[in-house]
C-alpha positions in Angstrom: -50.0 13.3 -34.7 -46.3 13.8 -36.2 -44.6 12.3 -38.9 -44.7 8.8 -39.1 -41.2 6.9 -38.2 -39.3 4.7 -40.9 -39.7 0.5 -40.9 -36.4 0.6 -39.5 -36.6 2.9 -36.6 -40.1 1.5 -35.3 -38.9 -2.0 -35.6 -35.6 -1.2 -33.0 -37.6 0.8 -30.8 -40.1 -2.1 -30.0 -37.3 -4.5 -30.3 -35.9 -2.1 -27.6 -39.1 -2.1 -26.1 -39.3 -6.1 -25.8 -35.7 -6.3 -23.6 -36.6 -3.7 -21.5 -40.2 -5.4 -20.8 -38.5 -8.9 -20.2 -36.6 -7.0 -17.6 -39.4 -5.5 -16.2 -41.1 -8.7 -16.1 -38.4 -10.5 -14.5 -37.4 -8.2 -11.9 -40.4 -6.1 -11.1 -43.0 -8.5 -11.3 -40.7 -11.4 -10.4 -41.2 -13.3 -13.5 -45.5 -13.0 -13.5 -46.6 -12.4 -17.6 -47.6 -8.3 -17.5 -51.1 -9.0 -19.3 -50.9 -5.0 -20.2 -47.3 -5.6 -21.7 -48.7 -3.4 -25.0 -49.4 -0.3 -23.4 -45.6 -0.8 -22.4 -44.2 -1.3 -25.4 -46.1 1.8 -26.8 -45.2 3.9 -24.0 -41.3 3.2 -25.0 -41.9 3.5 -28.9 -43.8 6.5 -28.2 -41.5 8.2 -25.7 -38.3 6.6 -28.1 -39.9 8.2 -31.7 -42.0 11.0 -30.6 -46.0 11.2 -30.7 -46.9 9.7 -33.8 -50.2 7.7 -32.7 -52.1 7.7 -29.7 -50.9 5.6 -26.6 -54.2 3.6 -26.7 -54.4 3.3 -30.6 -50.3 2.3 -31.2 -51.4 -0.6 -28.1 -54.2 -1.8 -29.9 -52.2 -2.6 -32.9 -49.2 -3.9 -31.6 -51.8 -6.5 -29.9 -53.2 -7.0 -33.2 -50.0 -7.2 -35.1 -49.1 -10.7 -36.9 -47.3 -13.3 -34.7 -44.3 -14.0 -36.0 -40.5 -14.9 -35.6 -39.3 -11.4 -36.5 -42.3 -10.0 -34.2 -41.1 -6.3 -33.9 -40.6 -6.1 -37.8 -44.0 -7.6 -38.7 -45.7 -5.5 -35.9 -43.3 -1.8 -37.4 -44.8 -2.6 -40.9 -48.7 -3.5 -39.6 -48.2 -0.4 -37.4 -47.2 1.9 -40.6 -49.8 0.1 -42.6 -52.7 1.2 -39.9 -51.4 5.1 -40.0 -51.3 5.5 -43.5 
């Protein structure tokens, strides 16, 4: 894998990668909850910042990243914790 993206620039891509799912969720699937919405949100980040984890292993963690108000923060920093 490359290099591994800043805090910063993780965090806006899958803050980036949350409107563009609540789009897709609204007007694709006409408002039904996308139960493989991870593999979407890696797909952006990954196509956004370039191959710096697998498809399959960035997913895993963002479902595994913390629940929390600022989600795409908490996941950016448990993503860059997991690929050092």
């Amino acid at each position: 894998m490359t290099n591994i993206p800043s805090k910063a620039n993780l965090e806006q891509a899958l803050s980036d990668a949350g409107s563009a799912h609540h789009d897709y969720e609204q007007n694709v699937l006409d408002g039904v909850y996308d139960e493989l919405w991870s593999g979407f949100y890696a797909a952006f980040a990954l196509g956004r910042l370039g191959d710096f984890a697998t498809a399959s292993d960035l997913a895993r963690w963002l479902e595994a990243a913390p629940a929390d108000d600022d989600w795409a923060g908490a996941a950016a920093v448990f993503t860059i914790g997991q690929l050092s």
